[in-house]
Backbone as JSON, one array per atom type, in Angstrom:
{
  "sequence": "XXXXXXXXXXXXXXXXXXXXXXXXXXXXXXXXXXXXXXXXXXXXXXXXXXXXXXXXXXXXXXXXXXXXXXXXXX",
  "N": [[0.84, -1.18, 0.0], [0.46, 2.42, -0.6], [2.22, 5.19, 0.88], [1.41, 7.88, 2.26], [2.8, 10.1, 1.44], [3.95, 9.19, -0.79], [1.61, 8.59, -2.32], [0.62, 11.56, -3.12], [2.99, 11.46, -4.66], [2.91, 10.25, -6.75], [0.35, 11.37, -7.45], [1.18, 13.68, -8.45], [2.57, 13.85, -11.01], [0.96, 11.97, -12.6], [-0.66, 14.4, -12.57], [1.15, 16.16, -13.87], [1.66, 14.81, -16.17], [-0.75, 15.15, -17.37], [-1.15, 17.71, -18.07], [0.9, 17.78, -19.56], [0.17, 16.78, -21.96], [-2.43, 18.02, -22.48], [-1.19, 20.36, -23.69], [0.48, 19.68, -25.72], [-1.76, 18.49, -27.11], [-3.71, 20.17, -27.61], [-4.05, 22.93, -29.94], [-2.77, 26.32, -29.0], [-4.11, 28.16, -29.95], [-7.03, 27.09, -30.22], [-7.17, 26.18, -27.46], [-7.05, 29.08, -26.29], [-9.9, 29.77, -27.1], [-10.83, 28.05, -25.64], [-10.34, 29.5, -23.02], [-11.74, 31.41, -23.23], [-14.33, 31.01, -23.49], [-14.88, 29.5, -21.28], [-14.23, 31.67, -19.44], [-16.56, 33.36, -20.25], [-18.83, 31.7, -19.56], [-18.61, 32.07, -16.82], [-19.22, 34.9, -16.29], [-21.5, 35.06, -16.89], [-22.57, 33.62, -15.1], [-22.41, 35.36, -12.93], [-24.1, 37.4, -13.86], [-26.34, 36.09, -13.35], [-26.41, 35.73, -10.64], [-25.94, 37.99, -9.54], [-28.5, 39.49, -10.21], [-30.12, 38.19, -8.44], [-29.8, 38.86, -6.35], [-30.03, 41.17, -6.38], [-32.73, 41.46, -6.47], [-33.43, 40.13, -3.95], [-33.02, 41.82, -2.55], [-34.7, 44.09, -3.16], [-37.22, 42.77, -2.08], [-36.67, 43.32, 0.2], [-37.22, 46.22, 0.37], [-39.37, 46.66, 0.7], [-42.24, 48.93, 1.47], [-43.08, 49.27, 5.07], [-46.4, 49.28, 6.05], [-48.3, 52.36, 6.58], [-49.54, 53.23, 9.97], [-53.47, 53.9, 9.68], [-55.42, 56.34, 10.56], [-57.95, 57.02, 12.63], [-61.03, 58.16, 13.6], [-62.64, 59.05, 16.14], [-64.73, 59.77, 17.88], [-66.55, 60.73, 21.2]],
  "CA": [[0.0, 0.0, 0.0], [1.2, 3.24, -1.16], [2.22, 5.76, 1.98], [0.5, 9.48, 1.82], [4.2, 10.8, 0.67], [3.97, 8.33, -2.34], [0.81, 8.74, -3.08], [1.09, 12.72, -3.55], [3.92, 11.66, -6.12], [2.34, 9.87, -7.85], [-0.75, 12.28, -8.08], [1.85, 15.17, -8.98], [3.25, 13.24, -11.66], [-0.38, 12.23, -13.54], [-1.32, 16.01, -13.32], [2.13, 17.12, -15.22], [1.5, 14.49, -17.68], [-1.98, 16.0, -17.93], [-1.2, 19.09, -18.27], [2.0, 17.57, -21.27], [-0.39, 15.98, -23.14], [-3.19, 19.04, -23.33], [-0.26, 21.57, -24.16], [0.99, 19.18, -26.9], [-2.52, 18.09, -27.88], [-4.51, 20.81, -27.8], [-3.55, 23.5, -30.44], [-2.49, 27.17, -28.85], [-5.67, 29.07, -30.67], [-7.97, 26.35, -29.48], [-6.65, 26.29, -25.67], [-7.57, 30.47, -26.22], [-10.62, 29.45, -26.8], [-11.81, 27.38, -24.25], [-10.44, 29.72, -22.36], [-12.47, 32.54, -23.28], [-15.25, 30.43, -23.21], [-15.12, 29.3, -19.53], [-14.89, 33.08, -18.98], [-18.14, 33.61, -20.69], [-19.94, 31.25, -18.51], [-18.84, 32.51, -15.56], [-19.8, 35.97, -16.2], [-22.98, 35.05, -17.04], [-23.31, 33.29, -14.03], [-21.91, 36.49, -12.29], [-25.13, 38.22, -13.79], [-27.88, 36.05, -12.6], [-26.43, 36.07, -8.63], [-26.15, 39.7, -9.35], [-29.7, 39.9, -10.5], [-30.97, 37.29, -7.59], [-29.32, 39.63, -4.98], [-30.9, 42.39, -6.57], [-34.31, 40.75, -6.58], [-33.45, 39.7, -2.56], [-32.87, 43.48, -1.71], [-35.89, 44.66, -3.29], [-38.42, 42.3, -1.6], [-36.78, 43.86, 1.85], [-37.19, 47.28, 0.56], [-41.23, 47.28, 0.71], [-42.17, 49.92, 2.4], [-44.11, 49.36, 5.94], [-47.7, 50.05, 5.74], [-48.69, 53.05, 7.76], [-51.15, 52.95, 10.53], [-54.31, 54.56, 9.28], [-56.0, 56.87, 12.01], [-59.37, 56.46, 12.89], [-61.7, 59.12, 14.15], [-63.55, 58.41, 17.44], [-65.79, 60.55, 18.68], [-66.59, 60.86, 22.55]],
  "C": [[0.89, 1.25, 0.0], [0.59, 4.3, 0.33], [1.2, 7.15, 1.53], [1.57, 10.18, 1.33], [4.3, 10.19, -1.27], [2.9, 8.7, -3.24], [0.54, 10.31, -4.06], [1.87, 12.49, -4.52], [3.38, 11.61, -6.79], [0.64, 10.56, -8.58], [0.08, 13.27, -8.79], [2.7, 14.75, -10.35], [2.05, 12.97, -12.75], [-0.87, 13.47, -13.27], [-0.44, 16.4, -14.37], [1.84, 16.57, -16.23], [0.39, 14.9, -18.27], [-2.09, 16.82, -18.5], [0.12, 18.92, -19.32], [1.29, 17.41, -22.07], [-1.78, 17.0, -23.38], [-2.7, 19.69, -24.17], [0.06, 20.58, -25.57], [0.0, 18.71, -27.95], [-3.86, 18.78, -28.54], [-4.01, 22.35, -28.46], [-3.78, 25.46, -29.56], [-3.96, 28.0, -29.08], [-6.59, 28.55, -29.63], [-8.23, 26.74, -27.82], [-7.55, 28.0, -25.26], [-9.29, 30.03, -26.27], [-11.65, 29.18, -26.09], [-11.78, 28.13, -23.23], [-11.63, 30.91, -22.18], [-14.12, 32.3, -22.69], [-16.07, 30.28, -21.85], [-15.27, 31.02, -18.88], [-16.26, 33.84, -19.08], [-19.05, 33.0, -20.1], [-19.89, 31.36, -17.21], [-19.03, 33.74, -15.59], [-21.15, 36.04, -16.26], [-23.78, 34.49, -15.92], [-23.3, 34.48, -12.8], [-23.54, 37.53, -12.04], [-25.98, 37.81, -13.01], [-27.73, 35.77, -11.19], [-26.36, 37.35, -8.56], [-27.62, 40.25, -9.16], [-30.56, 39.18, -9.77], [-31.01, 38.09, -6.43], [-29.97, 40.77, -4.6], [-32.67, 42.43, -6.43], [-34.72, 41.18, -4.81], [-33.23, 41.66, -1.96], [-34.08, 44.42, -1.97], [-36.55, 43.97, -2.47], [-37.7, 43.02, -0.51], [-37.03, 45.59, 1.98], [-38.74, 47.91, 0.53], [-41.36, 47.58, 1.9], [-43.16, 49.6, 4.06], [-45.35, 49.81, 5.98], [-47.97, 51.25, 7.07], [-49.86, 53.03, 8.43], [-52.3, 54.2, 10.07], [-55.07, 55.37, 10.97], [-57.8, 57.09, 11.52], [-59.69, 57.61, 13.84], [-62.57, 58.45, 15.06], [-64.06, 59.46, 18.07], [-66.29, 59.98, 20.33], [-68.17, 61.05, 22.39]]
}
């Protein structure tokens, strides 16, 4: 059985080759790409917690109803 020192190698060792074999397999342009990409769906997710937050701040900004006064005669 492989110690917790070993095992770390051998994780740090299948990431580099991971990360050899995108760089060599995935063409420069492309890589741009995806990256842009992933940026584009996290902005968009950016908007709709922006626009949930904005939602959540309105419902607390309704206004208190005021008490109405009432005439009473003696």
């Amino acid at each position: 059985m492989l110690n917790r020192q070993d095992l770390h190698h051998v994780l740090d060792l299948l990431l580099d080759m991971r990360e050899k074999l995108k760089k060599d397999t995935i063409p420069d342009e492309a890589r741009h790409h995806f990256k842009n990409a992933l940026k584009e769906q996290l902005l968009g997710v950016r908007v709709c917690l922006d626009s949930w937050i904005e939602k959540l701040d309105q419902k607390e900004e309704v206004p208190e109803k005021q008490a109405k006064k009432i005439n009473i005669e003696e």
